[in-house]
C-alpha positions as CSV (number, residue, x, y, z in Angstrom):
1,X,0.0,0.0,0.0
2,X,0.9,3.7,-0.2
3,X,1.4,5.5,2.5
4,X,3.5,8.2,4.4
5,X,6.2,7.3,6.8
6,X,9.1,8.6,8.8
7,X,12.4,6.9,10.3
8,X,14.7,10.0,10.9
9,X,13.9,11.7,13.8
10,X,16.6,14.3,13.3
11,X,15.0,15.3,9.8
12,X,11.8,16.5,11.2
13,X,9.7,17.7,8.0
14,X,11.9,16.7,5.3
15,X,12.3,13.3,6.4
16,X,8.3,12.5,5.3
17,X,7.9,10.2,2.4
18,X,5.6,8.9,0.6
19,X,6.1,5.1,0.1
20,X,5.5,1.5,-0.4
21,X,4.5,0.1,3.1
22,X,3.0,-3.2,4.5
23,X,-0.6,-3.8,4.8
24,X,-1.3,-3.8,8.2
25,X,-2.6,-6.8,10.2
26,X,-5.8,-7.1,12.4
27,X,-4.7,-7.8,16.0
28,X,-7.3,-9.1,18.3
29,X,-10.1,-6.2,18.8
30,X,-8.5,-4.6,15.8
31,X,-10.3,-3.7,12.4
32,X,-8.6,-3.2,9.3
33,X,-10.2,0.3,7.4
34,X,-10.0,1.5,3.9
35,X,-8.9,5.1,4.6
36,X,-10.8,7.7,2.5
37,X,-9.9,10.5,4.6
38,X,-7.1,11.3,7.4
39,X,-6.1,14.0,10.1
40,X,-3.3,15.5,11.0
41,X,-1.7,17.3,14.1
42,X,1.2,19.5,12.7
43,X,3.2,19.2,15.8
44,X,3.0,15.2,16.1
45,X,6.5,14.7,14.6
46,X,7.6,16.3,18.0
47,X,5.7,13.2,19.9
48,X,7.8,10.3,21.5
49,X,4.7,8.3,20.6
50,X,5.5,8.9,16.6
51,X,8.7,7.3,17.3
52,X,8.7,4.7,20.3
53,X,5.8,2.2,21.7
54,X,4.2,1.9,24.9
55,X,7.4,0.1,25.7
56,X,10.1,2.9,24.4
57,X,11.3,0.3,21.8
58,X,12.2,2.2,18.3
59,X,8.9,1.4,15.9
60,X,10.2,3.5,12.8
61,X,9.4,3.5,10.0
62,X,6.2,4.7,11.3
63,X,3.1,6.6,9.9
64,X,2.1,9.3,11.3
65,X,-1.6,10.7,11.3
66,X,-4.3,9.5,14.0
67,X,-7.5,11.0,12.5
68,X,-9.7,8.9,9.6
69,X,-12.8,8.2,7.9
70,X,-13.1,5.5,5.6
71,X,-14.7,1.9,5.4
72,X,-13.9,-1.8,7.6
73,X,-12.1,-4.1,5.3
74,X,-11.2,-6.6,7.8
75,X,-11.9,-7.5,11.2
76,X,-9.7,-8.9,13.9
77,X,-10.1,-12.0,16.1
78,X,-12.8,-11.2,18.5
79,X,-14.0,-7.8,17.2
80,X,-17.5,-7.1,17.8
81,X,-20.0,-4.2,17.0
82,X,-18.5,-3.3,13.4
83,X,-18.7,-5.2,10.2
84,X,-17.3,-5.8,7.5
85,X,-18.2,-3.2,4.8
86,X,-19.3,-0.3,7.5
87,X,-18.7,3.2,7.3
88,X,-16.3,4.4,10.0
89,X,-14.2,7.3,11.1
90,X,-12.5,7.5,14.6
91,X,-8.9,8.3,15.8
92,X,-6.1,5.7,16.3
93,X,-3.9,5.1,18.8
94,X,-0.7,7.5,19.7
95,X,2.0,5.0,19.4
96,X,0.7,2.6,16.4
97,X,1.1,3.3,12.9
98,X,-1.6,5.8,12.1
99,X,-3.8,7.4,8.8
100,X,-1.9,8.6,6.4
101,X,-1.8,5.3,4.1
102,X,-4.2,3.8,2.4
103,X,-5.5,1.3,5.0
104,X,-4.4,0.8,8.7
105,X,-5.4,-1.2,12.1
106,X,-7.4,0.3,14.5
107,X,-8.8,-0.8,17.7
108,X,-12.7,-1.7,17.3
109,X,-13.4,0.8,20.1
110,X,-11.7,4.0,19.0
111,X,-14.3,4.2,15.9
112,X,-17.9,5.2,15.7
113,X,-20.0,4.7,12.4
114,X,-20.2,7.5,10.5
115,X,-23.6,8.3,9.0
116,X,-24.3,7.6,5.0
117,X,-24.5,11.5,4.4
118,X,-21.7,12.6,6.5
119,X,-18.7,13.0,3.6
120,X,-15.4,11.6,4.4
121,X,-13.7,14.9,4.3
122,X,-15.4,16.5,6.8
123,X,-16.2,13.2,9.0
124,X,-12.1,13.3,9.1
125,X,-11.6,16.7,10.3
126,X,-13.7,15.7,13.7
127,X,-12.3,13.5,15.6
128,X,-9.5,14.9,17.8
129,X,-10.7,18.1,17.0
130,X,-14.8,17.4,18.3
131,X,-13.4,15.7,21.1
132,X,-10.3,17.9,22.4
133,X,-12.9,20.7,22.6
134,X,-15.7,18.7,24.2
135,X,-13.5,17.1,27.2
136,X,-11.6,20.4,27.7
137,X,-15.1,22.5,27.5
138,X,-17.9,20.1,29.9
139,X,-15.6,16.8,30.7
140,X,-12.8,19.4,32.3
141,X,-13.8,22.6,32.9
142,X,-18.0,21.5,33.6
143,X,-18.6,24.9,31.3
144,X,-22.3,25.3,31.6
145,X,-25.4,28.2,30.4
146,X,-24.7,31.7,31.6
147,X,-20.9,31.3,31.9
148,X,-18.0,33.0,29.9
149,X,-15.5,31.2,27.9
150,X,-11.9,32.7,26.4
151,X,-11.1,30.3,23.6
152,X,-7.6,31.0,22.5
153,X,-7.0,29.9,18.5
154,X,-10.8,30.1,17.5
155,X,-10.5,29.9,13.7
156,X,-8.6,26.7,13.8
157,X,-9.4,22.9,13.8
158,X,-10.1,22.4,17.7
159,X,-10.8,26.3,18.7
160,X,-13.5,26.7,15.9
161,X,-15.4,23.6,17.3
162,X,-15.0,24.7,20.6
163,X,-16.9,28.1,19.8
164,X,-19.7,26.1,18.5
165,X,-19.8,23.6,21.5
166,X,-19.8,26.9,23.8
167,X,-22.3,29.1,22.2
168,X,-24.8,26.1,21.8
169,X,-24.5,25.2,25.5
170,X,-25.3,29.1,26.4
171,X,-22.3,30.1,27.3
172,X,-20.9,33.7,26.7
173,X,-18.2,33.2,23.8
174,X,-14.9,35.2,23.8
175,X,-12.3,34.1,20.6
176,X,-8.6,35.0,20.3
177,X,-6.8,34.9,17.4
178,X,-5.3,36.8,14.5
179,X,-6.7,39.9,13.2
180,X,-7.9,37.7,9.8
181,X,-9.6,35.0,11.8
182,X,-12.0,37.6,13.6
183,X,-14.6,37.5,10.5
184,X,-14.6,33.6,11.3
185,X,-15.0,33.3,14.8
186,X,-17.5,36.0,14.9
187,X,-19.8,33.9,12.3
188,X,-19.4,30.6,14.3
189,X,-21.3,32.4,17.5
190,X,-18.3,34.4,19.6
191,X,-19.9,37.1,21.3
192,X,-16.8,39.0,21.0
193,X,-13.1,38.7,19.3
194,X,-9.6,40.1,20.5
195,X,-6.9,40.0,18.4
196,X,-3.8,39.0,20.1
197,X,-1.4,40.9,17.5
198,X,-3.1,44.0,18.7
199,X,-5.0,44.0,21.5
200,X,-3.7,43.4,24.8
201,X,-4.7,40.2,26.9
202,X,-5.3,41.5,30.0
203,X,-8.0,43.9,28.7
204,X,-10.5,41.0,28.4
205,X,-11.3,40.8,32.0
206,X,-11.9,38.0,34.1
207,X,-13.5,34.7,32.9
208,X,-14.8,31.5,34.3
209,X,-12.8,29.2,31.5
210,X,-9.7,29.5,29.6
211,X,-9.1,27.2,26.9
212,X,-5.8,27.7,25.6
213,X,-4.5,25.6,22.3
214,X,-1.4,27.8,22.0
215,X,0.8,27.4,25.1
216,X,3.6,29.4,26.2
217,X,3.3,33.5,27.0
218,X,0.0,33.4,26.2
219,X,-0.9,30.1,28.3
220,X,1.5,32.2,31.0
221,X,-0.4,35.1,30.6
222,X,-4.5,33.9,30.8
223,X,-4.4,32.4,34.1
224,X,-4.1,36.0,35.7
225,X,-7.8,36.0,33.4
226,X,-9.6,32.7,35.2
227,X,-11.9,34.3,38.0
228,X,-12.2,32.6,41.8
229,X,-13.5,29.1,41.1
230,X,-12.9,28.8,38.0
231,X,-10.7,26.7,35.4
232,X,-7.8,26.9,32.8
233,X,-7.9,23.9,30.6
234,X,-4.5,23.4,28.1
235,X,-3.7,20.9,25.6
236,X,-0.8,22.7,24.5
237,X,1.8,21.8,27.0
238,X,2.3,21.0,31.1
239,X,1.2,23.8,33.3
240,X,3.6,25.7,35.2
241,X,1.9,28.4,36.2
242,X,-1.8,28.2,38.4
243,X,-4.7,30.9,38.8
244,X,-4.5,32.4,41.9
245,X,-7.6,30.9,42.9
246,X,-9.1,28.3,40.3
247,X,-7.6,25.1,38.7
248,X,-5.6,24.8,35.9
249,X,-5.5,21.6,33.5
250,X,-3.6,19.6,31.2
251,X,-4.8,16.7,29.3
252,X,-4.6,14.7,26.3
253,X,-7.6,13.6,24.1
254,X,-8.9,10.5,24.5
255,X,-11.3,8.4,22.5
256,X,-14.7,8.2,22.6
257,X,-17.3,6.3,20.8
258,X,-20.7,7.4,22.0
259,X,-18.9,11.1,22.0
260,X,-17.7,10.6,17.9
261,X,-21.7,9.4,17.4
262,X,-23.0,12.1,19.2
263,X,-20.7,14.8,17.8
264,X,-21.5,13.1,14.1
265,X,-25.1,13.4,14.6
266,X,-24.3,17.0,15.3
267,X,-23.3,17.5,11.7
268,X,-26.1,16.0,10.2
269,X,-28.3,18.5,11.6
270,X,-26.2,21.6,11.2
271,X,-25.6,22.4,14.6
272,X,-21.6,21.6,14.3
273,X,-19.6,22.7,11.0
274,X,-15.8,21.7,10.8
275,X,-13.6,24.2,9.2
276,X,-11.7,22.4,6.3
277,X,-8.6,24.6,5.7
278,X,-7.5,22.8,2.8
279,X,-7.8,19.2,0.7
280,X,-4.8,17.5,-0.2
281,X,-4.0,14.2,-1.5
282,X,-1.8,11.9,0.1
283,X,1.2,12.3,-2.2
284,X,0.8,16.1,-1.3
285,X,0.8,15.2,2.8
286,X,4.5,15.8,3.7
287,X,4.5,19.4,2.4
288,X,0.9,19.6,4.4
289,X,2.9,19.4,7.4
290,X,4.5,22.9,6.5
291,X,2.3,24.7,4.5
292,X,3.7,27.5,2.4
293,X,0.5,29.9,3.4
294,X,-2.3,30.3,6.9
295,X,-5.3,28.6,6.0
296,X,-8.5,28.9,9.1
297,X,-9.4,25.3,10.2
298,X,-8.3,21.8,9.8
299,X,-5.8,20.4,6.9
300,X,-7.6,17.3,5.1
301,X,-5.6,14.0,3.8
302,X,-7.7,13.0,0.8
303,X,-6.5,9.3,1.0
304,X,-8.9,7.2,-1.4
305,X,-7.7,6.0,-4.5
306,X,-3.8,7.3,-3.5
């Protein structure tokens, strides 16, 4: 099969290629899907995971990618609740080969069924962005009606969700971003926009959440913005630094079946809209990784047919 993998860690970027790889096998629990669509995280070539197993062993070549939609060719020994045939999109796991090929394994569990007029495309761009903002907004944080939320990075793949997951539950929306991303957030429901270029931080006032997807100064900077009680929630990196009175998290997606189900049903009904940045087919994924312009939302794999 096609696919893309790396084996230098040194070469970061440059060290993608696209390539003749195995087809993968079906371990027990496993299912074996016909990628039509994959994923990406920019920063994953940065992840031990892409590079090591659970066990810290060396597992390059490895494929990177852990988002997909596509269709159950095979299932493993003692699989249940998918079949043969079925269309599917889920995330895999950190530190197995992951989406950007044409087929790969996946455990039964980290894929939901993805209804018949949910495209692939979009069905890809959901699931580690639909569920990073879900956990970090009500699993983490408990954001409920009649609360304000600062959503740092709102015109990308996980922020632009998380503005639609906010606003529906009644929450009052503030997005961050770039001064060309305000038209976007605005028209997925923020309430207000700052630009962080111009604008200064601090002038937002207090809030009850902070979800930060950006890290750093401006991770630094936003707890001195979380009121008494309330809660900064981070997927960017560790937190060193604590509101003086309210909590501060760090966490890493995980999956969720009845979440992906719920989250796809939210599509079909228009009440979610992933932003698709940009198509581009697998041959075209390695320059993906550094793209030569800014696009708003969430790069898209086109894998079928590779």
């Amino acid at each position: 099969m096609r696919a893309i993998t790396v084996k230098d860690r040194d070469a970061g970027v440059s060290g993608l290629t696209f390539t003749e790889a195995p087809h993968p096998h079906a371990a027990e629990n496993d299912v074996i899907v016909e990628v039509h669509a994959a994923g990406f995280t920019p920063g994953e070539l940065d992840w031990p995971s892409t590079w090591t197993d659970r066990a810290g062993r060396d597992r390059t070549p490895s494929v990177p990618g852990h988002e997909l939609s596509g269709v159950v060719t095979e299932l493993g020994y003692g699989t249940t609740g998918l079949t043969i045939g079925q269309r599917v999109f889920g995330l895999t796991d950190w530190t197995c080969n992951g989406t950007l090929a044409q087929y790969t394994a996946v455990e039964a569990r980290n894929l939901a069924p993805l209804p018949a007029d949910v495209d692939h495309v979009t069905a890809a761009a959901l699931p580690i962005s639909g569920l990073t903002a879900w956990q970090a907004l009500f699993d983490h944080a408990h954001l409920t009606t009649g609360q304000s939320v600062l959503i740092h990075g709102a015109a990308g793949g996980v922020g632009s969700i998380a503005v639609q997951l906010a606003r529906e539950a009644g929450a009052r929306v503030i997005a961050t971003g770039r001064a060309a991303d305000r038209d976007t957030a605005l028209g997925l429901g923020a309430d207000t926009f700052a630009d962080l270029q111009a604008e200064k931080l601090e002038d937002i006032g207090e809030v009850d959440v902070v979800f930060d997807v950006i890290g750093g100064e401006i991770l630094e900077r936003s707890t001195a913005l979380v009121r008494p009680g309330g809660t900064l929630v981070t997927v960017a990196e560790p937190v060193t630094v604590h509101p003086h009175d309210g909590r501060a998290i760090f966490f890493v997606v995980e999956p969720d079946r009845a979440r992906l189900a719920d989250l796809a049903e939210r599509l079909r009904n228009g009440r979610l809209k992933p932003i698709i940045g940009a198509v581009r087919t697998l041959a075209e994924a390695a320059s993906a990784f550094t793209p030569d312009k800014r696009t708003p939302g969430k790069t898209i794999i086109s894998v079928k047919g590779a």
